[in-house]
Backbone bond lengths (Angstrom), bond angles and torsions (degrees), N, CA, C in turn:
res aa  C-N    CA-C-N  psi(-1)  N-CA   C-N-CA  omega(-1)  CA-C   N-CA-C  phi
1 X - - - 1.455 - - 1.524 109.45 -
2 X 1.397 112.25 126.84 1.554 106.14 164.16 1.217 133.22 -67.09
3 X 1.237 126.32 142.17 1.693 128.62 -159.29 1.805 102.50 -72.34
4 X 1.272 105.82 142.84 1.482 136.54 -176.54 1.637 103.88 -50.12
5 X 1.063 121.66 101.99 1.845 108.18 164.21 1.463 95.40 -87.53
6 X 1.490 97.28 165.86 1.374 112.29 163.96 1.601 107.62 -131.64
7 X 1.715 113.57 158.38 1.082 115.08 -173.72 1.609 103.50 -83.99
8 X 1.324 123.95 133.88 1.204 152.31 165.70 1.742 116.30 -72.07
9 X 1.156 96.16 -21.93 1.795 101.15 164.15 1.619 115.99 -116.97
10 X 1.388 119.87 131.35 1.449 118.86 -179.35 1.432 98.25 -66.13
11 X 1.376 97.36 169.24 1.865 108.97 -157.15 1.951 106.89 -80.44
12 X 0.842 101.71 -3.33 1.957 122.92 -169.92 2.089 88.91 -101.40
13 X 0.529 136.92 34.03 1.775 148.79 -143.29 0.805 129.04 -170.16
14 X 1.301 111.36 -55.24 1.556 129.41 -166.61 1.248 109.42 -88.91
15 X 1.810 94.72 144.56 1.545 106.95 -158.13 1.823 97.66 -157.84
16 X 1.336 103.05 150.70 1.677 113.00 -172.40 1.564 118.83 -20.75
17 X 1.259 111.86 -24.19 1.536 111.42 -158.14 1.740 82.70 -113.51
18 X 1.174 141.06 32.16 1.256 119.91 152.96 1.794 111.58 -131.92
19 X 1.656 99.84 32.03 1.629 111.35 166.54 1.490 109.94 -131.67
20 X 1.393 102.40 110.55 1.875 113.57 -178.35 1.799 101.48 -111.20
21 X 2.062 85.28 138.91 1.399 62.47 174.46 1.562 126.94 -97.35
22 X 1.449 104.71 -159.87 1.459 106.76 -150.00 1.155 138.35 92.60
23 X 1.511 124.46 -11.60 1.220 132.35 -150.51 1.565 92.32 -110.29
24 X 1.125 121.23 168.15 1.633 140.63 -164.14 1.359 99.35 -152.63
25 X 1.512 102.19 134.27 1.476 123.60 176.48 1.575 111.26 -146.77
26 X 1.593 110.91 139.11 1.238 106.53 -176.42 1.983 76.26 -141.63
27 X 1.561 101.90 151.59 0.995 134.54 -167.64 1.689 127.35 -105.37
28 X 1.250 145.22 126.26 1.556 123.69 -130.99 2.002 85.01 -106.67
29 X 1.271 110.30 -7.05 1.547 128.62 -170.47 1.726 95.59 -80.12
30 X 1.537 100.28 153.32 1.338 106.33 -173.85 1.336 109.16 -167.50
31 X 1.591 124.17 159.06 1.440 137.98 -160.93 1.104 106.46 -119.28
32 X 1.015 138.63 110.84 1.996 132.19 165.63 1.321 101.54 -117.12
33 X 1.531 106.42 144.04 1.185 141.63 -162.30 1.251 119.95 -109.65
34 X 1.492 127.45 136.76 1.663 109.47 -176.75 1.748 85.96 -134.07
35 X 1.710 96.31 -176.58 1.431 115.23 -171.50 1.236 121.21 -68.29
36 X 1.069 118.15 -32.43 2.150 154.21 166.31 1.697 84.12 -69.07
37 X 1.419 130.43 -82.69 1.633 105.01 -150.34 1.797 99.36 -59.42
38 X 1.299 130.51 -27.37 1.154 111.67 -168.92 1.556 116.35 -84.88
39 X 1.187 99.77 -9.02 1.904 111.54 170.01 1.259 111.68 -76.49
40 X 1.299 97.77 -43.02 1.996 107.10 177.85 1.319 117.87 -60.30
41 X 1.384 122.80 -47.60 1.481 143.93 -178.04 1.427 103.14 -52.07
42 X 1.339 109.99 -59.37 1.527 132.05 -156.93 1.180 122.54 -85.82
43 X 1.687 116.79 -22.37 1.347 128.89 138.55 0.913 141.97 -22.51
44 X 1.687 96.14 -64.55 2.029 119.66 177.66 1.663 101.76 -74.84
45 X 1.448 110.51 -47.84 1.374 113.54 -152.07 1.279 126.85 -113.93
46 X 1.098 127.73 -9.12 1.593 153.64 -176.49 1.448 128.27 -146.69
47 X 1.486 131.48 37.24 1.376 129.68 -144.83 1.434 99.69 -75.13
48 X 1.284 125.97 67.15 1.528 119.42 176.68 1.846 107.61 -105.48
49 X 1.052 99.94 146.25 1.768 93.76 -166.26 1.440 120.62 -67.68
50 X 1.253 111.09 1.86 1.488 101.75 177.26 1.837 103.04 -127.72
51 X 1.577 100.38 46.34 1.207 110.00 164.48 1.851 102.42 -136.66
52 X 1.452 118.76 -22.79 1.323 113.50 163.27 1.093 116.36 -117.18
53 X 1.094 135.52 19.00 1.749 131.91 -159.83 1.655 103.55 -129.23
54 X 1.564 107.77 49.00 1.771 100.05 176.24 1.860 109.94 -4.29
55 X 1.402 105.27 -77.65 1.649 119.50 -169.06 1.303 104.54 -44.21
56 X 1.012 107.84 -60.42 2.155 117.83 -171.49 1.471 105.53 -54.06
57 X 1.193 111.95 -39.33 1.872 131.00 -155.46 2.072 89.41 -65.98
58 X 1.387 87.41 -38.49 1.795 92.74 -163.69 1.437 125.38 -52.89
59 X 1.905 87.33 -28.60 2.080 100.32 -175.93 1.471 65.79 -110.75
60 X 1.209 150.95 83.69 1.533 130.19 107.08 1.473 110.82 -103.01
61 X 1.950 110.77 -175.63 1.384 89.23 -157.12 1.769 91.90 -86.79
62 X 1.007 125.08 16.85 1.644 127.14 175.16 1.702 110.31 -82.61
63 X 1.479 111.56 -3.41 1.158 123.40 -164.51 1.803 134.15 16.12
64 X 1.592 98.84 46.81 1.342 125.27 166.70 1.577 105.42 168.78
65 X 1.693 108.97 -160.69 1.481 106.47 165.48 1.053 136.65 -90.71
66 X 1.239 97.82 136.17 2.209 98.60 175.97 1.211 100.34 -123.68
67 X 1.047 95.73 163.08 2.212 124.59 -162.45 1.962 84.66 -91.34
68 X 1.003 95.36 153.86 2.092 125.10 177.94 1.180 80.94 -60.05
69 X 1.225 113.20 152.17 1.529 125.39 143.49 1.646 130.80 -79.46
70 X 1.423 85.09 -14.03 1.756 82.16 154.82 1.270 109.45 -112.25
71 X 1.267 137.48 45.45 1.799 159.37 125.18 1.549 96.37 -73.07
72 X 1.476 117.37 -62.94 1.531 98.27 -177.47 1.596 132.60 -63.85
73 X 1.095 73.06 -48.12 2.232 90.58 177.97 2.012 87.84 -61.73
74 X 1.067 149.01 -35.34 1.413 126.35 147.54 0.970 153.92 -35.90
75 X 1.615 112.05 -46.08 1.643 139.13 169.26 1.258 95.32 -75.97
76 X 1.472 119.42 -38.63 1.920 108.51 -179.84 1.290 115.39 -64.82
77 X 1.430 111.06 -51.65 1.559 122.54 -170.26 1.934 118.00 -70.32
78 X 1.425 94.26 -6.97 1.525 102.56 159.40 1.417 127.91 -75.76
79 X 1.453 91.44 -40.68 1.497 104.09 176.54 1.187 144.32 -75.44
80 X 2.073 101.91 -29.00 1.264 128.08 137.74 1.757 110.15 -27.48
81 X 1.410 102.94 -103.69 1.398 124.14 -176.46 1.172 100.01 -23.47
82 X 1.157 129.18 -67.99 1.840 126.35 -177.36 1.318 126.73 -36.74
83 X 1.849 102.05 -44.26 1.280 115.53 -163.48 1.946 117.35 -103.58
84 X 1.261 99.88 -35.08 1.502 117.46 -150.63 1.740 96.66 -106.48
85 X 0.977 110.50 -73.44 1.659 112.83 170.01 1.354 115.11 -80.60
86 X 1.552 89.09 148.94 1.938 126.88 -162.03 1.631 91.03 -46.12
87 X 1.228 110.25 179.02 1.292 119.28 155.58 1.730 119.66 -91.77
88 X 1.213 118.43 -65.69 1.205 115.50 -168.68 2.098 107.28 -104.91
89 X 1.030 101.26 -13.04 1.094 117.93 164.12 1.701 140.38 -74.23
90 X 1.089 103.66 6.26 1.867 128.80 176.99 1.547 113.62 -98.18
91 X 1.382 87.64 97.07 1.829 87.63 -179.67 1.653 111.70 -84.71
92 X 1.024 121.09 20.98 1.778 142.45 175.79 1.098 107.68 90.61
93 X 1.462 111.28 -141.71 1.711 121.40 -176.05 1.184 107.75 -148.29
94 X 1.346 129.32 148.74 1.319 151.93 144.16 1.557 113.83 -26.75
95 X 1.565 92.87 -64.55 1.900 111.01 179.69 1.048 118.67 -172.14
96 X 1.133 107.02 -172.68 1.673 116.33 149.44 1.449 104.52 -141.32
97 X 1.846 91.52 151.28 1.613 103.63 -165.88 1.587 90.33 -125.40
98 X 1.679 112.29 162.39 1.836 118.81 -177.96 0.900 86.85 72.01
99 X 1.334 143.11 142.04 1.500 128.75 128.17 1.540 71.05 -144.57
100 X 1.831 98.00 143.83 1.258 101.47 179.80 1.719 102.29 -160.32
101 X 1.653 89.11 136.37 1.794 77.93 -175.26 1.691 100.02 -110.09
102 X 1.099 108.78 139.64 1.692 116.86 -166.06 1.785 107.47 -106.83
103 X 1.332 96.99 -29.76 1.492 97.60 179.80 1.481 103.82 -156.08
104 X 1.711 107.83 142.71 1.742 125.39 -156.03 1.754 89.84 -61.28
105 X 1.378 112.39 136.62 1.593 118.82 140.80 2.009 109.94 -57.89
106 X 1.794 103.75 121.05 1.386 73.70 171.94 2.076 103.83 -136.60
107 X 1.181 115.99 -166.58 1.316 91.12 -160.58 1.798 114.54 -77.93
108 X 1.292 142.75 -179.86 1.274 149.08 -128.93 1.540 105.76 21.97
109 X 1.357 145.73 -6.99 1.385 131.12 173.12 1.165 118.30 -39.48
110 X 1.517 128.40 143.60 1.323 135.59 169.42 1.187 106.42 -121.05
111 X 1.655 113.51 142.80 1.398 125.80 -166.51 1.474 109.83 -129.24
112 X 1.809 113.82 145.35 1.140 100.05 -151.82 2.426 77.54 -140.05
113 X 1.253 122.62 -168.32 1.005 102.64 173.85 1.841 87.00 -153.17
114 X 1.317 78.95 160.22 2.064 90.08 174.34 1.638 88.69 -142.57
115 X 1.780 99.00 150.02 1.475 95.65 -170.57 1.717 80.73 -139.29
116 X 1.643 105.99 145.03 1.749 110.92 174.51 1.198 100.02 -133.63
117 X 1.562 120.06 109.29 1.295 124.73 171.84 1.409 112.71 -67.32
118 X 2.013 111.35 124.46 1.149 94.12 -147.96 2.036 82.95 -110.61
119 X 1.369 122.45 -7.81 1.556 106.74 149.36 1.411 95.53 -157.44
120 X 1.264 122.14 -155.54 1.414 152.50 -159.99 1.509 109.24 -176.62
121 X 1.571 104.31 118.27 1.407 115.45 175.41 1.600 115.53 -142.19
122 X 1.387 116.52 133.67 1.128 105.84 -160.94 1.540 105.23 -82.45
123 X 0.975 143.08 -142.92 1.617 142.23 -172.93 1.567 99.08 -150.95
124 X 1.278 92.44 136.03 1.761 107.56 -155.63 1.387 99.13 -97.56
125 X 1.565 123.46 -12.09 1.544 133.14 -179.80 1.279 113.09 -109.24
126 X 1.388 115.43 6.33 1.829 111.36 -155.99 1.916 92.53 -155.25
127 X 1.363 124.36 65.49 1.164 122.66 172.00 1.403 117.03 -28.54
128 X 1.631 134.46 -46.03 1.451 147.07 -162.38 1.455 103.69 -78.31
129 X 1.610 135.89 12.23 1.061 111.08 -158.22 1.522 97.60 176.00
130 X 1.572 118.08 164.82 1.405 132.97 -174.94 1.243 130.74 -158.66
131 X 1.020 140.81 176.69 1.813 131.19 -174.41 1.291 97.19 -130.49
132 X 1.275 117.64 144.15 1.131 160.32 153.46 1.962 128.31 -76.60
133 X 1.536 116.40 123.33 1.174 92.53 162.31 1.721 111.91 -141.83
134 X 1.241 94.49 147.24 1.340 80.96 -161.55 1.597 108.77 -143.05
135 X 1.794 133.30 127.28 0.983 111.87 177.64 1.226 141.42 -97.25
136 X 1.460 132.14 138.85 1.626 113.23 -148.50 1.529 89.70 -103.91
137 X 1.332 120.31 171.35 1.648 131.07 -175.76 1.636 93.53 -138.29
138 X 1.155 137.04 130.88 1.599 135.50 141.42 1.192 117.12 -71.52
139 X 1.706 133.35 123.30 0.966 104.68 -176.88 1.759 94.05 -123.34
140 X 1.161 129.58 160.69 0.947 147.51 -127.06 1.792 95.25 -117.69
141 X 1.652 124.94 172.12 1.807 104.07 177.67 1.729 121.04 -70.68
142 X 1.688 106.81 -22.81 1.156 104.67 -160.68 1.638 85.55 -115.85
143 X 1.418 107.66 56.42 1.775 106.07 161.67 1.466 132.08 69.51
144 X 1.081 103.50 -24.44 1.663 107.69 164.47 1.507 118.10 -75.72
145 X 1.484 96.52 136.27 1.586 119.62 158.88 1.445 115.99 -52.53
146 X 0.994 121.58 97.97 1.736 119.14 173.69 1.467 119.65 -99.28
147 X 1.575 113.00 -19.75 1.618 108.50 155.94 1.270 107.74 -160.34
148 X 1.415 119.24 148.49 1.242 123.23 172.83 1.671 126.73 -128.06
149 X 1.272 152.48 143.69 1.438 157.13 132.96 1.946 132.79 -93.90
150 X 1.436 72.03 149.26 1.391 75.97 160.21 1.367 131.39 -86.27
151 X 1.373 142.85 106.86 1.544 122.29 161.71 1.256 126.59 -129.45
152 X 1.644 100.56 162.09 1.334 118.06 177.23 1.353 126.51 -124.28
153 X 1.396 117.56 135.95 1.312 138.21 -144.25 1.317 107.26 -125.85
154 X 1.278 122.58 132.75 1.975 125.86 169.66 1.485 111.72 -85.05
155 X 1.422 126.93 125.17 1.335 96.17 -166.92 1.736 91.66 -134.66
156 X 1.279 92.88 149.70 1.877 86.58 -177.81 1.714 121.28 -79.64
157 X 1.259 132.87 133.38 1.102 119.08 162.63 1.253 139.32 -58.01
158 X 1.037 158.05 177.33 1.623 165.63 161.91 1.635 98.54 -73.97
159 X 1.473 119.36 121.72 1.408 133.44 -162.10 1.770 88.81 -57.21
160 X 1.093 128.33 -44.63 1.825 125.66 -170.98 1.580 94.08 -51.35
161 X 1.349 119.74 -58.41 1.679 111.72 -165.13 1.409 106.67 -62.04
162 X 1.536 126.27 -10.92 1.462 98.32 -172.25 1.860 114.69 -109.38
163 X 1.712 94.59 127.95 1.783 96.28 175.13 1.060 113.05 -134.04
């Protein structure tokens, strides 16, 4: 495993030129999940029966309940935003590409995130600013990856870097 950087600028600060890639970050912040948020979620947004149906969920082949995967890519993308991107300095994203869930969110899970900036390029049309890409991992309490993406982020520079 590559060793942990940490950001050297608080997130209200931070700006394109203080994400290199290569670097690895894992975050001390975390998401836990219960049987109710994944019924609630899955209600509005995913009504498939072995995301609200404790009983039903049990003879599926998940053999109980698991949370949506767009419940997870939620709890992730909080943690992202919180942790990984600037505050006022995030001109959004394009997308995200991969996104892949490898193993079910299920309820008491706790979620934690590691992010590996995988480059930094400045923008050849947009002097003030640059993209970012970076891939995030969820990792789960007992260490497993349960979903991962790719994303990319616009990020503003510090007014000195731009000529």
């Amino acid at each position: 495993m590559s060793s942990l950087a940490a950001f050297s600028t608080p997130r209200e600060d931070r700006r394109f030129e203080d994400y290199r890639a290569g670097e690895v970050y894992e975050f001390p912040e975390t998401a836990s999940v219960s049987e109710e948020d994944i019924v609630r979620f899955a209600r509005e947004f995913d009504p498939q029966y072995f995301h609200t149906d404790p009983a039903a969920a049990a003879g599926s082949p998940y053999k109980g309940l698991i949370a949506s995967g767009a419940h997870t890519v939620a709890l992730t993308f909080r943690m992202y935003v919180k942790n990984v991107l600037p505050g006022k300095a995030s001109f959004g994203s394009p997308g995200m590409d991969e996104v892949r869930w490898l193993k079910p969110l299920r309820p008491g899970d706790t979620l934690r995130i590691r992010a590996t900036i995988l480059e930094t390029r400045p923008s050849r049309a947009r002097a003030d600013r640059g993209t970012i890409g970076v891939f995030v991992e969820t990792i789960n309490q007992d260490g497993e990856v349960i979903m991962s993406y790719k994303a990319t982020n616009i990020i503003a520079k510090r007014p000195e870097s731009v000529r």
